[in-house]
N, C-alpha and C positions, 0 to 999 in steps of 0.2 A: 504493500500500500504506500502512495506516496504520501509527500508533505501534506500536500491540498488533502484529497480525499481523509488522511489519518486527524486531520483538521474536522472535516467536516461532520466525518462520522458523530463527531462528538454534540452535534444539535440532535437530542433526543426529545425536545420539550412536545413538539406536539404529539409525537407518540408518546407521550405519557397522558395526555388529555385523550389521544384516540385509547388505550387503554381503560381509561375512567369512562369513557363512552359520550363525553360531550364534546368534543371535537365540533367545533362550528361553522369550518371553511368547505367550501368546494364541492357543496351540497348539488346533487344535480335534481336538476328541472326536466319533467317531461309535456312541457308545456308551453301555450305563449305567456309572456311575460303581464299576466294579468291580475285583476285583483283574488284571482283562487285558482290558483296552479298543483298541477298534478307533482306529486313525489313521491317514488317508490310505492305506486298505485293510491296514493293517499289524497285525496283533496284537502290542501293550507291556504289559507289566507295570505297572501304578498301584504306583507310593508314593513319589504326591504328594499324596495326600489326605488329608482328613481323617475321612474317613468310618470313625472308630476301630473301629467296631462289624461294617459293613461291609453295616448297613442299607437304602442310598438305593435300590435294587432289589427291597427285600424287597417282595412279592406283596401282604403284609396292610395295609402302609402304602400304597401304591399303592391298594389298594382302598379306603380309608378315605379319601383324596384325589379318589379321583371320587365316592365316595357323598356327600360332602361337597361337591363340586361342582355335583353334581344337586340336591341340596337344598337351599343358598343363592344358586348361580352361582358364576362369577368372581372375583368382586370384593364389596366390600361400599361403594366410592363415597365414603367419609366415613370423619373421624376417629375414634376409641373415644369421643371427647368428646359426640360428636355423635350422627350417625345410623351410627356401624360397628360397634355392640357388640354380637357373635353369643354366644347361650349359649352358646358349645361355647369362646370366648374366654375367657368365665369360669369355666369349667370346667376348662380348659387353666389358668389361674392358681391357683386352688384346689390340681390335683393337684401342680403344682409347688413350690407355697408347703409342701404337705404333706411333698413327697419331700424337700427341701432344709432342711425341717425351721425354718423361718420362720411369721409369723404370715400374712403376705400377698405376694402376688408382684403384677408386672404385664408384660402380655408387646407388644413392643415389633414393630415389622416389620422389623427387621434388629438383630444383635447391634452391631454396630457404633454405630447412633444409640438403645443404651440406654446406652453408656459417655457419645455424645457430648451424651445432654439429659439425664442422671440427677447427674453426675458438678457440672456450672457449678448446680445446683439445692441442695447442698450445705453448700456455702460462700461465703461473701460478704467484702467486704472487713475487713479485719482477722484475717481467718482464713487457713490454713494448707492446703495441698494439699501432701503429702508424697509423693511417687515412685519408683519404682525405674527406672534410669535404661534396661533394656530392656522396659518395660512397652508393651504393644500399641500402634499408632496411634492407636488409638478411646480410648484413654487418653488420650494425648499432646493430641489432639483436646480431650477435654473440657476437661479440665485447663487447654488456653488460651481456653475461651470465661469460666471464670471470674473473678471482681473478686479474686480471694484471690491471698496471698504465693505462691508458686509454689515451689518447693523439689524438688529429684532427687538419690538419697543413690546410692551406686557399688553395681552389681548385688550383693545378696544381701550388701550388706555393714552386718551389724546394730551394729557400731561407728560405723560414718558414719551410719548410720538417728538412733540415738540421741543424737550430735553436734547435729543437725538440729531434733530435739527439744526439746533441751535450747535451743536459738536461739530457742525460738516462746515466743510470752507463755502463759500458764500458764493464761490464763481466756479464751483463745481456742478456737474449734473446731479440732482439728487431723486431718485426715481423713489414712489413710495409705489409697493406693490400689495394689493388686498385681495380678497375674497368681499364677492359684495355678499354674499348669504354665507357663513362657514359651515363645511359641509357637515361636520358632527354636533355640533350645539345647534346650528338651525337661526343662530342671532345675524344679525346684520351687522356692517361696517358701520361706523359712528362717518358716513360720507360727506355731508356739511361741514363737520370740524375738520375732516381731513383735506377736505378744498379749501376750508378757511386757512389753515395749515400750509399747503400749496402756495396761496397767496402772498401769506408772509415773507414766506422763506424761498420764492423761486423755485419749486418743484417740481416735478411732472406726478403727474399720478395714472396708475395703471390697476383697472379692477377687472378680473375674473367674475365672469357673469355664470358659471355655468350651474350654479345654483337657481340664478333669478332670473333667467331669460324661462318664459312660459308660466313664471306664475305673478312678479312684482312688474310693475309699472302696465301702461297702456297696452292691451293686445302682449300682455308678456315683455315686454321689450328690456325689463329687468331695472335692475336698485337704481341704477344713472337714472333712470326713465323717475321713478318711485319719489327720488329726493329734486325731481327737476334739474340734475344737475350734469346731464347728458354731455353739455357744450362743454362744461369744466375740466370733466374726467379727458385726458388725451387720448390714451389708451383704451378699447372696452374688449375681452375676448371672453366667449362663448363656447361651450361645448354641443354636436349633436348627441352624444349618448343618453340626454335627460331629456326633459321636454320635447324634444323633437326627433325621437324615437329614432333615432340612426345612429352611427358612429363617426367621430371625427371634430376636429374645431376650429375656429378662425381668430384672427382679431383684426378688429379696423382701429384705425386711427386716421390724421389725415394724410394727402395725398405724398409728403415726401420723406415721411417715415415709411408707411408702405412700402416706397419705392425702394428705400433702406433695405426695406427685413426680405422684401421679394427676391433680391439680389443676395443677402448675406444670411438669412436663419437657416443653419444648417439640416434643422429637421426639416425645411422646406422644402429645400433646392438637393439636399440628398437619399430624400425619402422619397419611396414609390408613394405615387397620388389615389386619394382616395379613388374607391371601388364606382364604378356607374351606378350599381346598385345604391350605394350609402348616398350618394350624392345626390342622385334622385328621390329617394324616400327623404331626406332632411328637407329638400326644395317643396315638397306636398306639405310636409309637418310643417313647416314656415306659414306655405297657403291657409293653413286651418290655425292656424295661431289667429292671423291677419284677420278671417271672415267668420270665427267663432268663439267669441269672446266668451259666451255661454258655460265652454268649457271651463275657464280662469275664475269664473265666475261660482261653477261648482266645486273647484277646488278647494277656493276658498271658504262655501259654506260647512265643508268637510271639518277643512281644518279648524275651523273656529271650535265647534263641535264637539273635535277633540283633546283639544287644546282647554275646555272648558272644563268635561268631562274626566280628563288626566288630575286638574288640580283639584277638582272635588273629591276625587280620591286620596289626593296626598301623596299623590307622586311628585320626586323633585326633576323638575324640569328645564329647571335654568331659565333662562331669559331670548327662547328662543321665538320667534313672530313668525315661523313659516311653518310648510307644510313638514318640516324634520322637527321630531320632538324627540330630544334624547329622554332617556328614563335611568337617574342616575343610578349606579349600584355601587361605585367606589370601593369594589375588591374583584381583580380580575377572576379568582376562582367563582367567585359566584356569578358574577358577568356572565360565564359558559356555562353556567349551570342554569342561569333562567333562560338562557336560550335555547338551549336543548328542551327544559321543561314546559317552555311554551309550545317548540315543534311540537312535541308530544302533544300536546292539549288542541292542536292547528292552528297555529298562530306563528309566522315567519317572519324573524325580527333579525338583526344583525346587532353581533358584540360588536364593541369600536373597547378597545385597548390598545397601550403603546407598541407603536410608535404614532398612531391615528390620535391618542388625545395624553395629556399626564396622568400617570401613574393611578395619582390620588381621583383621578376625575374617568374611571370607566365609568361605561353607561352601555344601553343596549336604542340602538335609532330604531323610531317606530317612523315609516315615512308612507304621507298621502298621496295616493293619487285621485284626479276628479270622480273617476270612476267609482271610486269606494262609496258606500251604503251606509249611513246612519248604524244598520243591522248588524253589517258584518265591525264596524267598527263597537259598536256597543258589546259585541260577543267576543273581541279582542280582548278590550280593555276588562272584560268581567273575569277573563282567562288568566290575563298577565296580574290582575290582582289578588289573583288566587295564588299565581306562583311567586309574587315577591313577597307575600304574608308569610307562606313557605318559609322560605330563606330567609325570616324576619328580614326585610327589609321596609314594607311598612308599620 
């Protein structure tokens, strides 16, 4: 056995959890991604997803994914740089640049690697990356492929933001980068003070939408949209994996940054280009954002709902306003254990433990989509109170 492998051998933790029988990763689905999904013949209630809208099954996106299939294939073989660049790619850039209210977007083959080549493309040595210290991975990612000072102020706390500020040279770039929804608490960015922030001190600011595009601001258009401050924000990037039922992401800004990241983000210009499929089915899920407000609309009577429901029972839930409502446990052993013991009960919930949140602050995300029922959400919440009483946790 070599170095590497006699290294590795030595992670045994999650076999010691799939021993114990609560093992909580990598559960498979025989189903569409809906609010009651088949498992191992068993029908469970979904909310673990993020399919806020409640989309990834809808008919017309589905069809718009093999019409799109049949007319360019599979695959497209090559970079956007190169030989991968389908109309319907720029097309899909345009409507987004439009809806998000930017001069330009560009869209990326996973959300993830537009944080991690848009973000090191930004700033250079002598400059400034500012952070909120539970900002996404594909955050945390970028932020260390860059040459710049490196800086993480304490979650949503715009007194240590501006501490931080005040530390950075004055005629440097100082990029603040956020999460407008963060994806395990469910809270928002404190956006007004961070543009007021901005202001001061010469900043840029860059927020990741891929929480709040399809449930916050106008026709979804996400937190910028929400706090009016669209124009402010320089930066906005979006994920297709959530709300708009596909895969992949973009970010606009205006026209000569664009012009910037088109030319130098390396997951760009050296990544094969999304699939004809993914890029057609986000272009329908856009369309039904635009002409069905109805849905954004049921989402939200959901979540209120439950969000209402959770504190009547005395569950602690942090300070979150969206459709993610964590349910705190604050000891990883038991985290997997009420997840398990809700599967058991039919109810499909995700642990979030470290490296996804601190130590002291696991929790299990219970997450809406519009599609969910008063019913099935009442027969959750009656399930998961049974099981956190269990494990005295209420």
């Amino acid at each position: 056995m070599g170095l590497l492998q006699e290294k590795l051998s030595k992670f045994r933790l999650p076999q010691m959890y799939m021993e114990r029988g609560v093992y909580p990763y990598f559960r498979e689905i025989d189903s569409a991604q809906d609010t009651e999904v088949l498992m191992d013949g068993k029908k469970v209630l979904m909310f673990g997803s993020n399919s806020y809208l409640g989309l990834t099954h809808d008919s017309r996106i589905i069809e718009a994914a093999i019409a799109a299939t049949r007319k360019y294939g599979t695959g497209c073989a090559g970079s956007r740089l190169l030989n991968g660049t389908l109309d319907i790619h720029v097309q899909l850039e345009k409507e987004l640049a439009e809806f998000v209210g930017k001069d330009e977007a560009l869209c990326f083959s996973t959300g993830f690697t537009v944080n991690e080549g848009v973000i090191p493309q930004l700033v250079g040595r002598g400059d400034y990356i500012i952070c909120d210290d539970r900002d996404h991975a594909s955050i945390v990612d970028g932020r260390r492929l860059t040459f710049a000072n490196q800086i993480k102020y304490k979650h949503n706390d715009m007194e240590a933001l501006e501490r931080e500020l005040q530390k950075c040279e004055p005629d440097a770039i100082k990029l603040i980068v956020v999460d407008g929804v963060f994806s395990m608490e469910g809270d928002l960015a404190n956006l007004p003070e961070i543009i007021r922030l901005k202001k001061k001190y010469n900043a840029t600011v860059y927020v990741d939408e891929a929480h709040g595009l399809g449930v916050f601001g106008k026709n979804g258009r996400g937190v910028c949209d929400h706090f009016g401050l669209t124009d402010e924000v320089d930066l906005i990037m979006g994920t297709f994996s959530k709300s708009l039922a596909s895969i992949g992401g973009f970010v606009a800004g205006d026209k000569d940054v664009i012009n910037w990241l088109r030319h130098n983000a390396r997951s760009y210009i050296f990544q094969a280009s999304n699939t004809p499929a993914a890029t057609a089915a986000a272009m329908e899920a856009l369309n039904i954002l635009k002409t069905e407000p109805e849905r954004q609309e049921k989402l939200w009577e959901i979540t209120n709902y439950a969000l209402n429901s959770f504190r009547e029972r005395g569950f602690e839930i942090g300070d979150t306003e969206s459709p993610i409502i964590p349910l705190y446990v604050r000891d990883t052993d038991k985290t997997f254990e009420v997840t398990k013991m809700a599967f058991d009960e039919g109810v499909f919930i995700n642990p979030v433990i470290p490296p996804a949140c601190h130590p002291q602050d696991t929790l299990v995300r219970f997450a809406l989509m519009a599609t969910h029922t008063k019913e099935q959400v009442d027969f959750a919440i009656e399930k998961l109170t049974k099981c956190f009483k269990q494990l005295e946790l209420l």
